[in-house]
N, C-alpha and C positions, 0 to 999 in steps of 0.2 A: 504494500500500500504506500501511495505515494504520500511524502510529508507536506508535501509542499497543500496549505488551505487553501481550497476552494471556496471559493466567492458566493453568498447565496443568493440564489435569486430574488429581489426584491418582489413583495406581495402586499395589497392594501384589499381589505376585505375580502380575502381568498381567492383574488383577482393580479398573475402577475402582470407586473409591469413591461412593457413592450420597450424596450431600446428603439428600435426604430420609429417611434411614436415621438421621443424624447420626453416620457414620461414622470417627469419630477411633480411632486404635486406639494403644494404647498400646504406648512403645516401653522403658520406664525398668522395668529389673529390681527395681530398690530399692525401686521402687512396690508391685511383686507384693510382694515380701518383705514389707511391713510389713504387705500384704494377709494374708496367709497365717499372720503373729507373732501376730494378735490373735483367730486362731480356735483351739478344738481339730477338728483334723480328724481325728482318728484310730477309725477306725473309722465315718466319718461319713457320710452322704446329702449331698451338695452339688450345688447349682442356680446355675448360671451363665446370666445373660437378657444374649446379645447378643456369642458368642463371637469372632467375627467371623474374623480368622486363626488365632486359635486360641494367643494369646501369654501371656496366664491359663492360659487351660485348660492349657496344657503343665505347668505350676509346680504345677495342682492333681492332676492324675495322677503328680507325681513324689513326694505325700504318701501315706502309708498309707489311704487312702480305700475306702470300701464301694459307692459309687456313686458319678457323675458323669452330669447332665444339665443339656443347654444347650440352648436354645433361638433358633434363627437363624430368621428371616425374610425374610433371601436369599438365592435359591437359590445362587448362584455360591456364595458362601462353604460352604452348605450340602457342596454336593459336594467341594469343596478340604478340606474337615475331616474328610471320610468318606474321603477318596484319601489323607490324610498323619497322619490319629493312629489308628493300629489300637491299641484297649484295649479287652478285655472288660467293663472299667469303666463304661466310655462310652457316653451314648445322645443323638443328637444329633439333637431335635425339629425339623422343618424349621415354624414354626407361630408365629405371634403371643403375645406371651405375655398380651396383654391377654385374649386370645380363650380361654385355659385354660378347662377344668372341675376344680375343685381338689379333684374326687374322687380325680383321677391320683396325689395327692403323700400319700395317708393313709396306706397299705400301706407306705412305708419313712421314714415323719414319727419325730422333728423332722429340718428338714433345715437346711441351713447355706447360706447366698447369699454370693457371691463373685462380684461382677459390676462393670462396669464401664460402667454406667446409659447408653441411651440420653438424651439430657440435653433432650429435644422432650417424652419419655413419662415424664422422671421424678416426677410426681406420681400420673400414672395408674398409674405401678407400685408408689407407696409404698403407693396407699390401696389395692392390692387385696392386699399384702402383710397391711395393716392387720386386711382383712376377714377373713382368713386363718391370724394370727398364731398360732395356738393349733399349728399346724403347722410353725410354726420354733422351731429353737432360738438362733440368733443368724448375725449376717453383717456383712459389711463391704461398702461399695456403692462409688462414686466418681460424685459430684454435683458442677456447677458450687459453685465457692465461696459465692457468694452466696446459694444454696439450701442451703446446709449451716450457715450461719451464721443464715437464720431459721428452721429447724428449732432448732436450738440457745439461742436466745434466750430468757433470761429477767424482759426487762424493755427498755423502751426504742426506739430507735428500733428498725425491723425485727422488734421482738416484735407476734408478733400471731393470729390464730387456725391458721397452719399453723404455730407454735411450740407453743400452748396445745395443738392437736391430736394433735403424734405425742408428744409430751413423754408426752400423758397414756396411752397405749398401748405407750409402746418407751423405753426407755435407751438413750440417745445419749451417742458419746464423738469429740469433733471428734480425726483422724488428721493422718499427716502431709499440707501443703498441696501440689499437684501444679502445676510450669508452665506452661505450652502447650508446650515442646519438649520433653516428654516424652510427645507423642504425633506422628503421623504421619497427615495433614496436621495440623499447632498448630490448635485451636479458639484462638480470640480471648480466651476467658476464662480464670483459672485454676480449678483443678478443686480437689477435696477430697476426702478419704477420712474415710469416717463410717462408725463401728462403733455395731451396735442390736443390742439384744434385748428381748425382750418383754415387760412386765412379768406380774407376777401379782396382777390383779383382785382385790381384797377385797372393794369396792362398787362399784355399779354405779351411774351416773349414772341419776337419774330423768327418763324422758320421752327419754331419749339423744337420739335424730336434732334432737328438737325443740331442746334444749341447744344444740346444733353453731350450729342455724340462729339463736338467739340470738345466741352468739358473735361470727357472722358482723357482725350487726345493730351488735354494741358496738362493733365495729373497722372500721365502714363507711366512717368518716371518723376515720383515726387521731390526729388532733392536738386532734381535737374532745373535747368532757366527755361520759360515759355520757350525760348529760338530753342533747346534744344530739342525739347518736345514734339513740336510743332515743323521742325525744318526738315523730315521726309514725308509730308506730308501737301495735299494741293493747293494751302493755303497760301498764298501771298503775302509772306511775312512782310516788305516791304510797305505794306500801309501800317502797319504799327511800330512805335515810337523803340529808338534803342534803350530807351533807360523802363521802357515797360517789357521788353523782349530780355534782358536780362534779370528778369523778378522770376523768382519759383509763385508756382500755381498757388505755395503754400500762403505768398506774401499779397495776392489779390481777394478781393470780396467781390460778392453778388454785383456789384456797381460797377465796379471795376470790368468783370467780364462781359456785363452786359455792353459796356463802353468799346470793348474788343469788338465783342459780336457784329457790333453796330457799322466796324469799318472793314470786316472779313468776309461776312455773309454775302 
């Protein structure tokens, strides 16, 4: 018999836990609470992606709430949540949420998110959040720390086009910071609560998609200067300034690129 211990597999209500789920489920009340401090729920539409036993969800049905819908993509938990929270409130999608059609969420929009992020999908859910925003009113999520901090960033190391990105579509407010033994199995990293909402557009970037794909171009090699970035590339570096062609991507803001844009495009 080998010495060396085996690892147990993680189990919450005789239900294990899926790794490829990224199933950490949270176990720290004070967590919820600060979730729950920075929204209005009253009277509110709320979307929870990724209920799991259902240890959120409880805290947001114990609010004045007009709806509640979760969305799980495990059957087990699926059935554990329909056999243990009876609420009229409650609709509990057994379904991907990548895979939505966000025709479902118009009829009782804006709605409010309160989730506690698969952290494998969390980009895939921010940007379809993103695509979508016009139908939220605001929410608070829970992302590994180091993804909540270059969401947040406004210059420097870690700033970079997924900060320039949501900055320019949502308000963001970094929360309190979360352990690893505040879930059940610990992920290895610490986690973050981040509260967004949406802004309101005044002007609209010209050429949009193509912009983004710029973006991407300036910050390919972060430590490098715009010219170097930028110089195998179609663009006609000679309409922009030498003393703005030797700045790294890290040393411009939104205003700044958009001022490029404006002579490249």
């Amino acid at each position: 018999m080998s010495s060396r211990r085996q690892s147990a597999v993680p189990v919450a209500h005789g239900i294990v836990l899926k790794k490829k789920y990224g199933q950490h489920f949270l176990r720290d009340q004070s967590v919820v609470d600060c979730m729950l401090s920075h929204v209005d729920l009253s009277g509110a539409s709320v979307l929870e992606i990724g209920p799991g036993d259902g240890f959120l969800t409880r805290s947001i049905l114990a609010q004045v709430i007009r709806r509640l819908w979760c969305f799980e993509i495990d059957h087990e938990w699926v059935n554990y949540l329909q056999r243990t929270l009876k609420d009229e409130r409650l609709s509990i999608i057994e379904k991907n949420f990548l895979d939505i059609d966000f025709a479902l969420f118009h009829e009782y929009a804006p709605w409010t998110v309160l989730s506690n992020l698969p952290y494998q999908v969390t980009f895939p859910i921010l940007n379809i959040l993103q695509k979508n925003r016009h139908l939220f009113k605001e929410g608070v999520v829970m992302v590994q720390e180091e993804v909540a901090q270059k969401i947040t960033k406004t210059s420097g190391r870690g700033y970079g086009y997924i900060s320039l990105f949501f900055q320019y579509y949502f308000d963001w407010k970094l929360l309190d910071k979360v352990p690893p033994h505040s879930f059940e199995p610990p992920p290895k990293v610490f986690s973050r609560l981040l509260y967004f909402k949406p802004k309101k557009l005044s002007v609209a970037i010209p050429d949009e998609d193509k912009f983004w794909k710029f973006i991407k171009l300036c910050f390919h090699s972060p430590r490098r200067t715009l010219k170097n970035n930028l110089n195998s590339t179609h663009i006609d570096l000679s309409l922009i300034t030498d003393n703005v062609l030797t700045l790294r991507a890290q040393q411009i803001d939104m205003d700044g690129f958009l001022r490029i844009w404006d002579l490249v495009r």
